[in-house]
C-alpha positions in Angstrom: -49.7 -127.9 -104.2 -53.4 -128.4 -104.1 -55.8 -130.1 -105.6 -59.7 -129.4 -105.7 -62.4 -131.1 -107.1 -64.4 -128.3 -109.4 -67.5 -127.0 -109.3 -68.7 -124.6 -112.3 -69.6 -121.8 -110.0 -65.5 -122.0 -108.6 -63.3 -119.1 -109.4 -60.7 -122.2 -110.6 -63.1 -123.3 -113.0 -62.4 -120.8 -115.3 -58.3 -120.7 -114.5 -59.0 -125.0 -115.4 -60.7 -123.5 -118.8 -57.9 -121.6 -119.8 -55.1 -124.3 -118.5 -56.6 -126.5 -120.8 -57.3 -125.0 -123.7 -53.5 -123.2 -123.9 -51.9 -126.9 -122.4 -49.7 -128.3 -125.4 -51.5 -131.2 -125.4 -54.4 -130.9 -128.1 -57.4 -132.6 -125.7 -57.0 -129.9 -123.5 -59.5 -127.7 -125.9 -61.8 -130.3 -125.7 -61.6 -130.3 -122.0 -61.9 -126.5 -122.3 -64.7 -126.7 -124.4 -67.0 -129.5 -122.4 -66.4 -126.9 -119.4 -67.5 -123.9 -121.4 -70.6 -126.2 -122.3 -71.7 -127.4 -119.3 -71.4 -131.3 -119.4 -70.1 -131.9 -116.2 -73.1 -133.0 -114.5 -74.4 -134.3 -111.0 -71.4 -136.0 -109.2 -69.1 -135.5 -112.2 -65.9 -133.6 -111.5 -62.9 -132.0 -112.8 -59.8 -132.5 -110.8 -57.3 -129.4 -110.3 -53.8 -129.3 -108.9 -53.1 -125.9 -108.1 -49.7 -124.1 -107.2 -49.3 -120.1 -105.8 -52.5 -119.7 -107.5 -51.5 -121.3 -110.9 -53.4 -124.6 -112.5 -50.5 -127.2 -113.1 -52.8 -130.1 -113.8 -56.4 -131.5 -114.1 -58.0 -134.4 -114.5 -62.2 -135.9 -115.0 -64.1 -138.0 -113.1 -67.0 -138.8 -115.7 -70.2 -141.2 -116.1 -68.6 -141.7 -119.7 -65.8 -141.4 -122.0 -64.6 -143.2 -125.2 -66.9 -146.4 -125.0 -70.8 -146.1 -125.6 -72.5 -145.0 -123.1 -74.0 -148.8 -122.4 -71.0 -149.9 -122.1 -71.1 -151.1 -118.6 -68.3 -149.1 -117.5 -68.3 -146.1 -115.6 -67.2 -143.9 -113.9 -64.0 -143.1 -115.4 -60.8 -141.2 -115.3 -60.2 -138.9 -118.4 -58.3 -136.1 -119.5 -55.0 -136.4 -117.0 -52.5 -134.0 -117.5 -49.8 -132.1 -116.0 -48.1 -128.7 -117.2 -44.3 -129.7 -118.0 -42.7 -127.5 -115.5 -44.1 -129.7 -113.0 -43.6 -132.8 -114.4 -41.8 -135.6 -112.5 -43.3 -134.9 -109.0 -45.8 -137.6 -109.1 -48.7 -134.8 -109.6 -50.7 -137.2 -112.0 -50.8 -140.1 -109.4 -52.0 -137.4 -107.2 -54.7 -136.0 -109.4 -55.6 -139.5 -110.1 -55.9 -140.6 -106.2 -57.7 -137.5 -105.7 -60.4 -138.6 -107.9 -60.2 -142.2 -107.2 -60.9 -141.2 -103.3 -63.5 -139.2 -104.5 -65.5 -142.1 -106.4 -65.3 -144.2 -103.4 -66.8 -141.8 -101.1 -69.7 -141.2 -103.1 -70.1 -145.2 -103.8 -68.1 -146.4 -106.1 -66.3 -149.9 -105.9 -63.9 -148.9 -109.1 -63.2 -146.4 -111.4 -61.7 -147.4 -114.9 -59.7 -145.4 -117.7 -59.4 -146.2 -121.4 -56.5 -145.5 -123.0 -53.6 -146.0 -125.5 -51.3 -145.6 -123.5 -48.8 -148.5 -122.2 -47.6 -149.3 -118.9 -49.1 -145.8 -117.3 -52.0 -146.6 -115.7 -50.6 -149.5 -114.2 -48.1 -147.5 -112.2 -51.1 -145.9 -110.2 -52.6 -149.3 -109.3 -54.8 -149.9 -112.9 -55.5 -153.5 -114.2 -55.5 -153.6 -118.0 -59.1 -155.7 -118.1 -59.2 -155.4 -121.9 -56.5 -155.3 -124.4 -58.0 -153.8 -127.5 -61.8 -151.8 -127.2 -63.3 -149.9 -129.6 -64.1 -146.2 -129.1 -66.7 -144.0 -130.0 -64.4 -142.4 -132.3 -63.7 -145.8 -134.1 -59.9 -146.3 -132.8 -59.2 -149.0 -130.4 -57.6 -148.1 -127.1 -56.8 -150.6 -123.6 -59.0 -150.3 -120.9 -58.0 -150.3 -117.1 -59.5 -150.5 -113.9 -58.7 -149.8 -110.0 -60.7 -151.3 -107.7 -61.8 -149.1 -104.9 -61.4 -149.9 -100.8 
């Protein structure tokens, strides 16, 4: 298993693309559709875990996600999934080291998510710093942080 940080002129960008938007879970279009689009920009990334050629998982590394963009957050882990099959194997740790390794090598001193879920994050060394945020979207999700070596 491997896992590379995307760039839009990759061959695995567009094997991401169609990961996401045929994964069962229903933010993968999204994903797929931001990639199509063009909004990863700069430093910004999209994590892939690759097997024999195959896209298992992905994850973002992104200026912004749910909260406005003057939120005084950033950068932030988003869109972390992993295909079923592989599931149990400790891939989304992985995906989510990969990127956490690569925010500190370009400068950052954290990296936060926000989310709804419970007692995730934490397991990959996340700190819930606020128990109830609202979104752009107008729902109200936790939101973590990992502070960088």
């Amino acid at each position: 298993m491997k896992i590379t940080a995307l760039n839009e002129d990759m061959f695995l960008w567009e094997k991401t693309i169609f990961c996401a938007e045929n994964c069962s879970w229903r933010a993968g279009k999204y994903l797929a559709q931001l990639m199509r689009e063009g909004k990863f920009q700069g430093w910004e990334k999209v994590f892939a875990a690759e097997e024999e050629g195959r896209v298992i998982g992905f994850c973002t590394l992104t200026r912004y996600d749910a909260l406005p963009e003057n939120c005084g957050y950033s950068p932030f882990i988003g869109f972390v999934f992993v295909d079923e099959d592989f599931r149990g194997q400790r891939l989304s740790g992985k995906l989510i080291d990969s990127a956490c390794n690569y925010a500190g090598d370009i400068g950052f001193n954290a990296v936060y998510v926000c989310s709804g879920e419970s007692g995730l994050y934490e397991k990959f060394g996340f700190e819930m710093i606020c128990s109830s945020i609202e979104t752009v979207y107008g729902s109200n999700e936790q939101l973590f942080v990992r502070t960088l070596n």
